[in-house]
ROSE-4610 file (N, C-alpha, C; in Angstrom, 1 decimal, always signed):
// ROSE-4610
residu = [X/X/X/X/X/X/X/X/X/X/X/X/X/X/X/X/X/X/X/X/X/X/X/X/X/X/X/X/X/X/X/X/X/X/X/X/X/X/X/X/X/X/X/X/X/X/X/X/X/X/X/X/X/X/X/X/X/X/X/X/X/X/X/X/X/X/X/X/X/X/X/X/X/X/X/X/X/X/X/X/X/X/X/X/X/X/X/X/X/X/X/X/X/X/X/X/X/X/X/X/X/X/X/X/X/X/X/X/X/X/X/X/X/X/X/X/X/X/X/X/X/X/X/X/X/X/X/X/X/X/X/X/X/X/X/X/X/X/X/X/X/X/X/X/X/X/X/X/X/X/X/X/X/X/X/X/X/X/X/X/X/X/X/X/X/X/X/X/X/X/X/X/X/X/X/X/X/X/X/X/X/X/X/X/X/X/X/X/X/X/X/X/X/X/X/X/X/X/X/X/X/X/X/X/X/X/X/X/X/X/X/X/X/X/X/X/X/X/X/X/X/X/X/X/X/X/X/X/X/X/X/X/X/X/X/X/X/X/X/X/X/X/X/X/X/X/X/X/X/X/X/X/X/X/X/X/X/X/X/X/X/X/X/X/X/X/X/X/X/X/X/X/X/X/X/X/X/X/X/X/X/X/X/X/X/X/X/X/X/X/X/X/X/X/X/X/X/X/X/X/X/X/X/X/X/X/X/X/X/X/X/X/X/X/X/X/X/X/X/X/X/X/X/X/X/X/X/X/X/X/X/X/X/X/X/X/X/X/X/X/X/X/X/X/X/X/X/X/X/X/X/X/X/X/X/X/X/X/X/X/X/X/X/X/X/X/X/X/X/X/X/X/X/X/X/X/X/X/X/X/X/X/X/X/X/X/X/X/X/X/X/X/X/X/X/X/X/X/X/X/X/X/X/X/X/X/X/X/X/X/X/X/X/X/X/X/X/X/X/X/X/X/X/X/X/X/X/X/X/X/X/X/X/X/X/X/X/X/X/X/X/X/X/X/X/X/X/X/X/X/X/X/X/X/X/X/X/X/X/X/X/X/X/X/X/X/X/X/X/X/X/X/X/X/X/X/X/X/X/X/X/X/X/X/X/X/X/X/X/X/X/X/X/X/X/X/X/X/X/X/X/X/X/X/X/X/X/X/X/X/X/X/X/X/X/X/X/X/X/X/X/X/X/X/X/X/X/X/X/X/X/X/X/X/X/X/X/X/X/X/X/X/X/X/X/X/X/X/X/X/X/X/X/X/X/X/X/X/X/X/X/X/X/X/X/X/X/X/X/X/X/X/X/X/X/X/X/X/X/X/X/X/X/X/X/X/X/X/X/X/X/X/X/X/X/X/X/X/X/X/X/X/X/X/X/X/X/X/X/X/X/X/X/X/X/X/X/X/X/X/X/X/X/X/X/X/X/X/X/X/X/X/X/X/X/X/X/X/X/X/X/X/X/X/X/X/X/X/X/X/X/X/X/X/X/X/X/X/X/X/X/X/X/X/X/X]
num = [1/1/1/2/2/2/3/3/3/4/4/4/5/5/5/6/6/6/7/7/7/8/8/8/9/9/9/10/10/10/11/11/11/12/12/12/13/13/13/14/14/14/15/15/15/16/16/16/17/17/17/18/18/18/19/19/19/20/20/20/21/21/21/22/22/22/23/23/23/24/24/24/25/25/25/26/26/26/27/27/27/28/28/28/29/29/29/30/30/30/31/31/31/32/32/32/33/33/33/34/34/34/35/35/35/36/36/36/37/37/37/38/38/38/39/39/39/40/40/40/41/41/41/42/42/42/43/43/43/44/44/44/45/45/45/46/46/46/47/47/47/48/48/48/49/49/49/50/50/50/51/51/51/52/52/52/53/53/53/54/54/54/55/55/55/56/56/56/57/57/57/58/58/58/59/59/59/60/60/60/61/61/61/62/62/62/63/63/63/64/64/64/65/65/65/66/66/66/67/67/67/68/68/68/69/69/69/70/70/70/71/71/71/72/72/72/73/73/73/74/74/74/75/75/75/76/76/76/77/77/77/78/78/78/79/79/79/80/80/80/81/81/81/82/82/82/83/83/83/84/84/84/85/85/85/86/86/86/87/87/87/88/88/88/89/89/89/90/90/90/91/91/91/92/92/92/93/93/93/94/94/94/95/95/95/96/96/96/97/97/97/98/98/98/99/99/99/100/100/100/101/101/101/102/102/102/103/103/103/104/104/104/105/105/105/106/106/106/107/107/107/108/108/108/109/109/109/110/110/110/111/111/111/112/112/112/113/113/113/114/114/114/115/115/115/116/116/116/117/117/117/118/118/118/119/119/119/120/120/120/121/121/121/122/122/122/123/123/123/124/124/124/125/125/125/126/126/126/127/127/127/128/128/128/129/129/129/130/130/130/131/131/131/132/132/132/133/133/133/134/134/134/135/135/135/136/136/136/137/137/137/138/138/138/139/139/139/140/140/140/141/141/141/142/142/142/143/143/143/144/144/144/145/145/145/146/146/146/147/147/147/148/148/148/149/149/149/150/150/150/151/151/151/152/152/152/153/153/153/154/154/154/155/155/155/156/156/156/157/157/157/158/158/158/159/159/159/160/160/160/161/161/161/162/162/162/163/163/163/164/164/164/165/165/165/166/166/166/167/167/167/168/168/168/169/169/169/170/170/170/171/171/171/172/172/172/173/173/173/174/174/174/175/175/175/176/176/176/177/177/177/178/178/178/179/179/179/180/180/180/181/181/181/182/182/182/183/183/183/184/184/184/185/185/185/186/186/186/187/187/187/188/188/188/189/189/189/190/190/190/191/191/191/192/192/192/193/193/193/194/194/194/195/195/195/196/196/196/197/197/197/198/198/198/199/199/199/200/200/200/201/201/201/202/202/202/203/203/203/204/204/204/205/205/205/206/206/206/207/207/207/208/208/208/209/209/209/210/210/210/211/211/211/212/212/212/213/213/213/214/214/214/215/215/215/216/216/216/217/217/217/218/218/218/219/219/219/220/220/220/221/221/221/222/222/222]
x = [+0.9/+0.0/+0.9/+0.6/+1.3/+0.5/+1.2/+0.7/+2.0/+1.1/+2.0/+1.4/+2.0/+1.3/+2.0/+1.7/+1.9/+0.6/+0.7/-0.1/-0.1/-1.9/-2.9/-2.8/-2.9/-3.7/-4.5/-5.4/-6.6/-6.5/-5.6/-5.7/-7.1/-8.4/-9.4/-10.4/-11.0/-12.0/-11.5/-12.4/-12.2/-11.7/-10.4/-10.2/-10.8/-11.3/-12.8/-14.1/-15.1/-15.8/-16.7/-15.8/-16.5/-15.3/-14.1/-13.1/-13.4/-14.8/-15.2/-15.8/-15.8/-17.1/-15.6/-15.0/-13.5/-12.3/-12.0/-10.6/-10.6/-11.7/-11.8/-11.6/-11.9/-11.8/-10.1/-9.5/-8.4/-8.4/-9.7/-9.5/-9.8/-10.3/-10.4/-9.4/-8.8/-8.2/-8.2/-8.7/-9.1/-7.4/-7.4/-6.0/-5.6/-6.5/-6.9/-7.9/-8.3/-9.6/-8.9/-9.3/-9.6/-10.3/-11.3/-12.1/-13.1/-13.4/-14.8/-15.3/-16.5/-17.3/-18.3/-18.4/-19.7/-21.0/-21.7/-22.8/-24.5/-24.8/-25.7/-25.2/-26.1/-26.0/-25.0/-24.2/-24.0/-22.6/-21.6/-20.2/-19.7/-19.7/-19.4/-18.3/-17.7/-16.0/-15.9/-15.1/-14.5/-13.2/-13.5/-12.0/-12.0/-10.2/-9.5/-9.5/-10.2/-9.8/-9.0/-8.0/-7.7/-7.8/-8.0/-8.6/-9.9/-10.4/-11.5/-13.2/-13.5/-14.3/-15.6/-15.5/-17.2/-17.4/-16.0/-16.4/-16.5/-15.8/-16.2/-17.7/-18.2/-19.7/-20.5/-19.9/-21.4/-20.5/-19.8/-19.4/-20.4/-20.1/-20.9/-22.6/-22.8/-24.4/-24.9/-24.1/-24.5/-24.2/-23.7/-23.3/-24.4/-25.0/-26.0/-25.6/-24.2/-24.3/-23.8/-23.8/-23.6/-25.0/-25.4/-26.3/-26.8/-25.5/-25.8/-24.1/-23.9/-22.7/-22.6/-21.6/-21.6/-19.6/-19.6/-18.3/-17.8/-16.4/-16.0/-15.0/-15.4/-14.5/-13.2/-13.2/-11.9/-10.7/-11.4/-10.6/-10.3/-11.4/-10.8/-11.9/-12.4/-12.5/-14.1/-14.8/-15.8/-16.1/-17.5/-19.1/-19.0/-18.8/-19.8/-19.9/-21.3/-22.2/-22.7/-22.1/-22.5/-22.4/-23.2/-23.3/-21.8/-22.3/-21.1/-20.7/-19.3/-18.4/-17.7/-17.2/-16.5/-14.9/-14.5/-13.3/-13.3/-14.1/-14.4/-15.1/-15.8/-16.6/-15.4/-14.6/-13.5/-12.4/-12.0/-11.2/-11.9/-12.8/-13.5/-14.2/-13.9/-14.7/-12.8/-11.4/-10.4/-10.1/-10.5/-10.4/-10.9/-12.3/-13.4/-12.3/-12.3/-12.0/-10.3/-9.9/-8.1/-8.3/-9.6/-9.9/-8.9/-8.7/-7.7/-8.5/-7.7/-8.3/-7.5/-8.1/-7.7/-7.5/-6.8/-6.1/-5.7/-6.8/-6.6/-5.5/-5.2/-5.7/-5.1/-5.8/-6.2/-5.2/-4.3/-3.7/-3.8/-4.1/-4.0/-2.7/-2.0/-0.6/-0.7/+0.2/+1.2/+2.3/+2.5/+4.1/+4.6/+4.0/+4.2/+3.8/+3.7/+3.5/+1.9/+1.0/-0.4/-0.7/-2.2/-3.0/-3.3/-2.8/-3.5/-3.9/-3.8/-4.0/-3.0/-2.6/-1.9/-1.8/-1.9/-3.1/-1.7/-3.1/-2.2/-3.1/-2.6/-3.5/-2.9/-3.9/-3.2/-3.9/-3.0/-3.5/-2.3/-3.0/-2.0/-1.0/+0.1/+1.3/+0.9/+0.0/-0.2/-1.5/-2.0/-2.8/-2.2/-1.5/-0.2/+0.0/+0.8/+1.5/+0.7/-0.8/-1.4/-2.3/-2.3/-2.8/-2.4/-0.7/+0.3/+0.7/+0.1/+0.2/-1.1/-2.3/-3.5/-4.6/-3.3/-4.5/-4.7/-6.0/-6.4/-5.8/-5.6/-4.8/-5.2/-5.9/-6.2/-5.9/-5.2/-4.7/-3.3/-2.8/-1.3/-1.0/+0.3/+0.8/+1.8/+2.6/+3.8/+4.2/+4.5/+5.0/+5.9/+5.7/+6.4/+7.3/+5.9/+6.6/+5.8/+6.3/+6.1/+6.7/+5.8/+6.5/+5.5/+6.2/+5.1/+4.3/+2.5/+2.0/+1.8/+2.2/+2.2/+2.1/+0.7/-0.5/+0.2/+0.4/+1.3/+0.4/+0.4/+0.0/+0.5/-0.6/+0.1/+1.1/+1.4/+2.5/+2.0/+2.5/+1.4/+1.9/+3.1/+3.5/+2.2/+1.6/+0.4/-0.8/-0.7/-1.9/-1.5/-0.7/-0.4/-0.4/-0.9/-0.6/+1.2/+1.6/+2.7/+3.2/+2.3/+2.2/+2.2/+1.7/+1.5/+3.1/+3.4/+4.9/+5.6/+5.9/+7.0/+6.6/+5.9/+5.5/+6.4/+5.8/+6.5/+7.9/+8.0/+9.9/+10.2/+10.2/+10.5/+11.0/+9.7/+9.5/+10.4/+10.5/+11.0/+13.0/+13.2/+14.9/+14.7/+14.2/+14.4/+14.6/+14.3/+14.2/+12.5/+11.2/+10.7/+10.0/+10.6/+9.6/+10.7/+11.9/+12.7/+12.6/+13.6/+13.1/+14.2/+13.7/+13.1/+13.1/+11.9/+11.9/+12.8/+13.1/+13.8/+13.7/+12.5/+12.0/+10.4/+10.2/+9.0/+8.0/+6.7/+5.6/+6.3/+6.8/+7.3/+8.5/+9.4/+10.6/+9.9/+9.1/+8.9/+8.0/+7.6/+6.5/+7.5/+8.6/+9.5/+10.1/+10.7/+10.8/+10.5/+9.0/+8.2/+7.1/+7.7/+6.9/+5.3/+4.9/+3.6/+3.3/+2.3/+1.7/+2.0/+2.6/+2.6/+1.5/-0.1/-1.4/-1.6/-0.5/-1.5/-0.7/+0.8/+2.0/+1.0/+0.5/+0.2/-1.3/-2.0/-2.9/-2.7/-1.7/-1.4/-0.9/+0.2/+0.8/-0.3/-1.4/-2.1/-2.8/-3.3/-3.8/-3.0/-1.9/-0.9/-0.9/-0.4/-0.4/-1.9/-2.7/-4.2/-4.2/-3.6/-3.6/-2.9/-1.8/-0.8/-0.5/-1.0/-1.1/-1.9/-3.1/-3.9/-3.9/-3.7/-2.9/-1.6/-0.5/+0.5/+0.3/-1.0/-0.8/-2.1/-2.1/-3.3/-2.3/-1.8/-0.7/-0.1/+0.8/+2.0/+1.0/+0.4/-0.3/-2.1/-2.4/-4.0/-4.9/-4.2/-5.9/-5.4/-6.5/-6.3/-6.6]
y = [-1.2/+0.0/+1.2/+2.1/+3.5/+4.4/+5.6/+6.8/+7.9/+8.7/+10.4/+11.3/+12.4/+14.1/+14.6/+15.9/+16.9/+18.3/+19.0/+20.2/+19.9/+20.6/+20.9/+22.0/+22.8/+24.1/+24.0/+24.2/+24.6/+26.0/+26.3/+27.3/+28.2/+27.8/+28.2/+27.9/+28.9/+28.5/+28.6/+28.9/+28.9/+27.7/+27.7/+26.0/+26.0/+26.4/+25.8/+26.8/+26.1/+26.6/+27.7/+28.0/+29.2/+30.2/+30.0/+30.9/+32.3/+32.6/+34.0/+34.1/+34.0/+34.5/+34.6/+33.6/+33.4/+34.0/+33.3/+33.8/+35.6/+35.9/+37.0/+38.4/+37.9/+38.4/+38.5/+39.6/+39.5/+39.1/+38.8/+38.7/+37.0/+36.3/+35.1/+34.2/+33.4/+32.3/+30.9/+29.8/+28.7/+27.7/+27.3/+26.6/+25.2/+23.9/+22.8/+21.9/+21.4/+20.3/+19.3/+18.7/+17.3/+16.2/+16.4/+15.8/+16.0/+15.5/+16.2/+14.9/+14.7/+13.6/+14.5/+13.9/+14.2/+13.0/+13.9/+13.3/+13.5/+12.7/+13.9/+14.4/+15.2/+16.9/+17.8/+17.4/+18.4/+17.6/+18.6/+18.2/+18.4/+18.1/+18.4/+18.6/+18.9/+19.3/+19.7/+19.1/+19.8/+20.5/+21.8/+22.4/+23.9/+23.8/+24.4/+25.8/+27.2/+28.5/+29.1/+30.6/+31.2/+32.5/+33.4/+34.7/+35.1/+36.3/+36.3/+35.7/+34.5/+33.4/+34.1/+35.7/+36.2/+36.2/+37.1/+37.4/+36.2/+35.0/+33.6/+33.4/+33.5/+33.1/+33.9/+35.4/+36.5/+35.9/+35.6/+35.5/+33.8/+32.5/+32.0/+32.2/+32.4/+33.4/+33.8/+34.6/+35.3/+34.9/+33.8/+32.6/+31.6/+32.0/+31.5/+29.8/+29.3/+28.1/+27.3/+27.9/+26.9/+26.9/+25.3/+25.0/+25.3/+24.6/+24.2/+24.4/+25.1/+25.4/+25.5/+25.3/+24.9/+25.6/+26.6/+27.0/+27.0/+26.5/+26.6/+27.8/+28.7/+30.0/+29.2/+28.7/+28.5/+27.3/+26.8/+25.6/+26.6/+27.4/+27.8/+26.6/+25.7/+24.3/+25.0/+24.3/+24.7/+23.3/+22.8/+22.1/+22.8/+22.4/+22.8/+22.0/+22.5/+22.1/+22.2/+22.4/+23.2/+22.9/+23.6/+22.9/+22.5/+21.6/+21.1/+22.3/+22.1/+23.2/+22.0/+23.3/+22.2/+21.7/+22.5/+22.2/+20.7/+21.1/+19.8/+18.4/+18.8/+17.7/+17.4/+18.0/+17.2/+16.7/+16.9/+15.9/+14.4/+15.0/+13.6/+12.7/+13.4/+12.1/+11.6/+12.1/+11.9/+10.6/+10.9/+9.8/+8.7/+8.7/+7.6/+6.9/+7.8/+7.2/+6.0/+6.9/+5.6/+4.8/+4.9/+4.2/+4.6/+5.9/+6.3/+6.8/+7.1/+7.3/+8.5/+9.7/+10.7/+10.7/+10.9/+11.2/+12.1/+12.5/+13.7/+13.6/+14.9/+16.6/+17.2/+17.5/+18.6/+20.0/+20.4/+21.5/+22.9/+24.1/+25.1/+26.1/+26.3/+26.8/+27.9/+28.7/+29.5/+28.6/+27.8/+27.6/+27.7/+27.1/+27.4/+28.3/+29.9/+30.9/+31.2/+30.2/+30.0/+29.2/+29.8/+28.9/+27.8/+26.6/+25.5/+24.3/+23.2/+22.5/+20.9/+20.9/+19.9/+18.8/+18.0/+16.4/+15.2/+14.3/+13.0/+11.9/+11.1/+10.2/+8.8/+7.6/+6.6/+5.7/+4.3/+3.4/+2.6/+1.6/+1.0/+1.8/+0.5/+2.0/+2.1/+1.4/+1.4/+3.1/+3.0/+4.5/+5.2/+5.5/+6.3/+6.8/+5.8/+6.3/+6.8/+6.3/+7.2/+8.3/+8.2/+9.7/+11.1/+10.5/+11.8/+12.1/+10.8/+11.5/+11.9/+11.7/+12.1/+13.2/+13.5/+15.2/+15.8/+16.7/+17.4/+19.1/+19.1/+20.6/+21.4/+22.0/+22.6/+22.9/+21.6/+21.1/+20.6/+22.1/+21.8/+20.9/+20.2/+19.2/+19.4/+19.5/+19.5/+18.4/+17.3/+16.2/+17.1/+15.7/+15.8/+15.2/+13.4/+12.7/+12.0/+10.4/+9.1/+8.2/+7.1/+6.1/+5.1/+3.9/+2.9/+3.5/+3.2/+4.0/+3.0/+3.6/+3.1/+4.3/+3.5/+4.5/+5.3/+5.9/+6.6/+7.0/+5.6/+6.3/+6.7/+7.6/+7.8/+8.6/+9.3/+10.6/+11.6/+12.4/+14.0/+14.7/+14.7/+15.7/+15.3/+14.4/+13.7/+14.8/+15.3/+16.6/+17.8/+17.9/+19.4/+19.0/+20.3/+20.2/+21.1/+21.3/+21.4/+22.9/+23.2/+24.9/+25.0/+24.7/+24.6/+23.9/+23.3/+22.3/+22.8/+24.2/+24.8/+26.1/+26.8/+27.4/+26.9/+25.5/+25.1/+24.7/+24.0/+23.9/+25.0/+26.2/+27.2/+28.3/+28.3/+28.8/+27.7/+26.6/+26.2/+26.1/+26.8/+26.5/+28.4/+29.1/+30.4/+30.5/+29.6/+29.7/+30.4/+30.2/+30.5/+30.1/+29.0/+28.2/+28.3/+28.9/+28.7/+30.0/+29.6/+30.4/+31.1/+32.5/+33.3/+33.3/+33.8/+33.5/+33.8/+33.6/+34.3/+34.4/+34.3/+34.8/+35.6/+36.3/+36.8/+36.8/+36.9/+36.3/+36.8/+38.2/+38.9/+38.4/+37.6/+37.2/+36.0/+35.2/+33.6/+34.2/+35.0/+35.7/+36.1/+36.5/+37.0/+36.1/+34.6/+33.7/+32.9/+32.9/+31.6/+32.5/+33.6/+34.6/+35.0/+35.1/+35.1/+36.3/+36.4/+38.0/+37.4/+38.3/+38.4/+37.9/+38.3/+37.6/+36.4/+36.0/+34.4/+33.3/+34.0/+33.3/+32.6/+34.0/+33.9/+33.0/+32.8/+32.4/+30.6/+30.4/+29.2/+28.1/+29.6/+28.6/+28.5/+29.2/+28.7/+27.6/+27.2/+26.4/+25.0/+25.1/+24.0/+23.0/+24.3/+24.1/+23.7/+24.4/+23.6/+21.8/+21.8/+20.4/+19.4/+19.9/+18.6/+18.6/+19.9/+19.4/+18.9/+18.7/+17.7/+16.6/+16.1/+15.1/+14.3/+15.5/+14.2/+14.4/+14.8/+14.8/+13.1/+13.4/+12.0/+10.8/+11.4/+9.6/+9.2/+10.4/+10.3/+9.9/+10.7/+10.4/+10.4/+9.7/+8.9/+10.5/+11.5/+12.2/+13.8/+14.5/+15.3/+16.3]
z = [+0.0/+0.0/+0.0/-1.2/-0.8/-0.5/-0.2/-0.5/-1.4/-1.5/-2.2/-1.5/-1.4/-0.9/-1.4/-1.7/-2.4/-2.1/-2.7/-3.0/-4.9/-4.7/-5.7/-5.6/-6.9/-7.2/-8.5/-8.3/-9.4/-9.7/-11.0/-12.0/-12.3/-12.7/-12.7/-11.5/-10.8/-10.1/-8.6/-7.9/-6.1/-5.5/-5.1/-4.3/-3.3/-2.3/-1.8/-1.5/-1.6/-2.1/-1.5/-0.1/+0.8/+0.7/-0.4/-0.2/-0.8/-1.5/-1.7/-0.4/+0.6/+1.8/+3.1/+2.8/+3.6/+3.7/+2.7/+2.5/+1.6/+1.2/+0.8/+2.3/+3.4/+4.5/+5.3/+5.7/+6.4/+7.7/+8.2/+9.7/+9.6/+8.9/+9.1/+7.9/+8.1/+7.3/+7.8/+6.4/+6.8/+6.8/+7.9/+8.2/+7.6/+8.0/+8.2/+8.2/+7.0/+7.1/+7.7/+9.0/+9.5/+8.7/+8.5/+7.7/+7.1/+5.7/+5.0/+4.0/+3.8/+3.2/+2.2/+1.3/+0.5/+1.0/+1.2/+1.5/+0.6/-0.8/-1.4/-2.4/-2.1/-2.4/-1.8/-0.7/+0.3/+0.5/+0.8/+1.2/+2.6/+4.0/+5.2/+5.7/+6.4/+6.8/+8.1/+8.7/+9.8/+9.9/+9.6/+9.3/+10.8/+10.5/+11.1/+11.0/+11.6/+11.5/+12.2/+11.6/+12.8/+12.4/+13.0/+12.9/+13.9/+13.9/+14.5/+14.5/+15.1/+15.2/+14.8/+15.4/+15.5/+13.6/+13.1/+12.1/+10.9/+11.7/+10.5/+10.8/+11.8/+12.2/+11.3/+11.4/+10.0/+9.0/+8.8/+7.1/+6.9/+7.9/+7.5/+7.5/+8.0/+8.3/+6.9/+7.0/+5.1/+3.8/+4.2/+3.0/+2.3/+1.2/+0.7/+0.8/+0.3/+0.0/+1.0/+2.4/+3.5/+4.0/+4.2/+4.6/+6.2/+7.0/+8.5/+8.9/+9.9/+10.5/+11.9/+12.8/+14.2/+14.6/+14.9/+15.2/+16.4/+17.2/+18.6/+18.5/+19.2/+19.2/+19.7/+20.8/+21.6/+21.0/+20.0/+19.7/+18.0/+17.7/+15.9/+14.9/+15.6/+14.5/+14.2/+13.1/+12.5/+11.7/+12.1/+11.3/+10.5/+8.6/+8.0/+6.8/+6.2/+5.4/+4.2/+3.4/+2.3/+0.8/-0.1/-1.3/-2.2/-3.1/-3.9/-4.4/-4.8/-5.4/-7.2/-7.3/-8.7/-8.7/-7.3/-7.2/-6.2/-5.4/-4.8/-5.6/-5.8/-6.7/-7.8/-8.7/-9.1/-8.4/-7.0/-6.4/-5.9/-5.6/-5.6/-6.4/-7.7/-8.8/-9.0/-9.2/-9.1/-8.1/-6.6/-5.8/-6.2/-6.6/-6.8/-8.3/-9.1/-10.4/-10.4/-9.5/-8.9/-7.9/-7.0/-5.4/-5.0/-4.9/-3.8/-2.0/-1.3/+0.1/+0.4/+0.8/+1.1/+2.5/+2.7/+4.3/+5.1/+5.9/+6.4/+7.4/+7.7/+6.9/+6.0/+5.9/+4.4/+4.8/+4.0/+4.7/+3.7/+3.7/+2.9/+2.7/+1.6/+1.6/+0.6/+0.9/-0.4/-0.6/-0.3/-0.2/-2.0/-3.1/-4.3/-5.2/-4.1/-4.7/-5.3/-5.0/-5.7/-3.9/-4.1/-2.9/-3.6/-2.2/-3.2/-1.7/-1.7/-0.5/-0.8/+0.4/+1.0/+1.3/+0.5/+0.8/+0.6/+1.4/+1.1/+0.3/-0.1/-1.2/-1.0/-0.6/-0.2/-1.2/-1.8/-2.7/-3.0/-4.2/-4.9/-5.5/-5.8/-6.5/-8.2/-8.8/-10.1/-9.7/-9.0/-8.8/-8.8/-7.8/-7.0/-8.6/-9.7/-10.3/-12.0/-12.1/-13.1/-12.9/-11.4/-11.0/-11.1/-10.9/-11.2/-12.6/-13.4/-14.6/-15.7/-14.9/-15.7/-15.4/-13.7/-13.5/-14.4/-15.1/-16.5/-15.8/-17.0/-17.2/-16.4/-15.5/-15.3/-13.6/-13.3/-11.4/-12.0/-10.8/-11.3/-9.6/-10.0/-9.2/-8.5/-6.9/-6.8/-5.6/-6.4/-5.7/-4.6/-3.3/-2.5/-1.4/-1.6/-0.8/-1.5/-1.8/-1.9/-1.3/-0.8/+0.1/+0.7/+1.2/+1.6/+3.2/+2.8/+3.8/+4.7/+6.3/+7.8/+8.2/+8.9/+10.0/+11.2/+11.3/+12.8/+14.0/+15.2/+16.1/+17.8/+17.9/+19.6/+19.7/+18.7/+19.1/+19.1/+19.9/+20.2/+19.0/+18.5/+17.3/+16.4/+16.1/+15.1/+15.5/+16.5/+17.1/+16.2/+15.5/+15.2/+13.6/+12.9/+11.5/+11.2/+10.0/+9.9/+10.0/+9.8/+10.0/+11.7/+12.4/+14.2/+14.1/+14.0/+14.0/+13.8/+12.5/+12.3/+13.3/+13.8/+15.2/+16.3/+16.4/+17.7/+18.3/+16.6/+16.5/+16.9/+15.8/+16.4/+17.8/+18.1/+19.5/+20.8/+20.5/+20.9/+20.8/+19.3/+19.0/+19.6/+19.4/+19.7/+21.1/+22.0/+23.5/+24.5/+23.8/+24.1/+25.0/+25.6/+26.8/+28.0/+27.2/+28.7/+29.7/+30.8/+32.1/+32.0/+32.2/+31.5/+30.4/+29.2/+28.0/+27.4/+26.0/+25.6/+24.4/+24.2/+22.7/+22.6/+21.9/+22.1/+20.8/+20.7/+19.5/+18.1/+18.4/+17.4/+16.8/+17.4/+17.2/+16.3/+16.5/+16.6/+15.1/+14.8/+13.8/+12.9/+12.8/+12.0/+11.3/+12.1/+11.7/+10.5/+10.9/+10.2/+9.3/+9.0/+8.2/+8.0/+9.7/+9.7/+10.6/+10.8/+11.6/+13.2/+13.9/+15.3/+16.0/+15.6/+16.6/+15.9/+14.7/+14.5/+15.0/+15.2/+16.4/+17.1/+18.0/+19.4/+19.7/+18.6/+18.6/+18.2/+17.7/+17.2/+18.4/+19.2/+20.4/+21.5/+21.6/+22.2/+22.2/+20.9/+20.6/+20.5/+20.1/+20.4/+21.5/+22.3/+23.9/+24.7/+24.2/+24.3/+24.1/+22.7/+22.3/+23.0/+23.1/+23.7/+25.0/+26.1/+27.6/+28.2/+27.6/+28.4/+27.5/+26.5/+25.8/+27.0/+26.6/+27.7/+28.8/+29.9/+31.0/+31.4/+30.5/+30.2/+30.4/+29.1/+28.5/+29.1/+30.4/+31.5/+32.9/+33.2/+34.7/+34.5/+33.3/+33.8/+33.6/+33.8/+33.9/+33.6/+33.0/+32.0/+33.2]
């Protein structure tokens, strides 16, 4: 069994399908899909925001083609619901058509100069290898990793997506947890070329994640 990851970009068209109501906004940006299913008519997702939670709540609110939405300010994560798109609906007639298995998470990037998303794709290696050569023109491709897939469990680094990881490395090689600190959001923000409140907002959420995680794993109770 393999898999590949890489990043997609779709040249024409919104890569997802609330990124005019979303990403069109500066105060909110979608981070991370955990997971999403087509169900229907209707595509569902549990994805990752960071920015301010009120203003994702009116943006989805006033969003004709989300159906049903459920947002946690404190965690960033967000329910939702909403009509098919074409960027979506062609990754998934893609999946169906190689029986491939999408593997979350879903990750959203600049890293090749174009927004695009982050995926991993698990299957045979005869899939693996006419998938990468029959995406239609229009989804560009940027291999990244191939290799035989084994499931990874039980490590807390597996709680963070890679963007939170390169935060944490970070903040961590800069000396920010030590006594006294010795790094500050601004420093750790300069670094990893991101805005100062999404530092600060990220290590919180981090540290949300993985301390009652290893205080579980180490001593029974969170």
């Amino acid at each position: 069994m393999r898999y590949a990851s890489g990043v997609l970009v779709w040249n024409d068209g919104e890569l997802h399908p609330l990124e005019t109501a979303i990403e069109g906004s500066p105060a909110v940006t979608i981070e991370t899909t955990h997971h999403i299913n087509r169900t229907g008519e209707w595509f569902v997702e549990l994805s990752e925001f960071s920015g301010d939670m009120a203003t994702l709540e009116r943006l989805l609110a006033a969003e004709s083609s989300v159906h049903d939405f459920a947002v946690t300010p404190e965690t960033g994560l967000a329910y939702l619901e909403y009509e098919q798109s074409s960027s979506m609906t062609q990754l998934f007639a893609i999946l169906k058509a190689y029986s491939l298995i999408l593997a979350p998470p879903v990750e959203y990037t600049d890293e090749y100069g174009k927004r695009g998303v982050r995926l991993t794709v698990v299957g045979t290696e005869s899939a693996i290898s006419r998938i990468t050569a029959d995406l239609p023109s229009e989804i560009e491709l940027y291999p990244e990793r191939v290799g035989e897939y084994v499931p990874e469990r039980g490590h807390l680094e597996e709680l963070l997506t890679d963007r939170q990881r390169d935060v944490f490395e970070t903040a961590v090689r800069l000396g920010y947890y030590e006594v006294p600190r010795e790094a500050t959001h601004e420093e750790i923000a300069a670094e990893v070329d991101r805005a100062s409140a999404t530092v600060s907002e990220q290590l919180q959420r981090i540290e949300a994640n993985l301390l009652p995680r290893y205080l579980e794993a180490e001593f029974g109770y969170i």
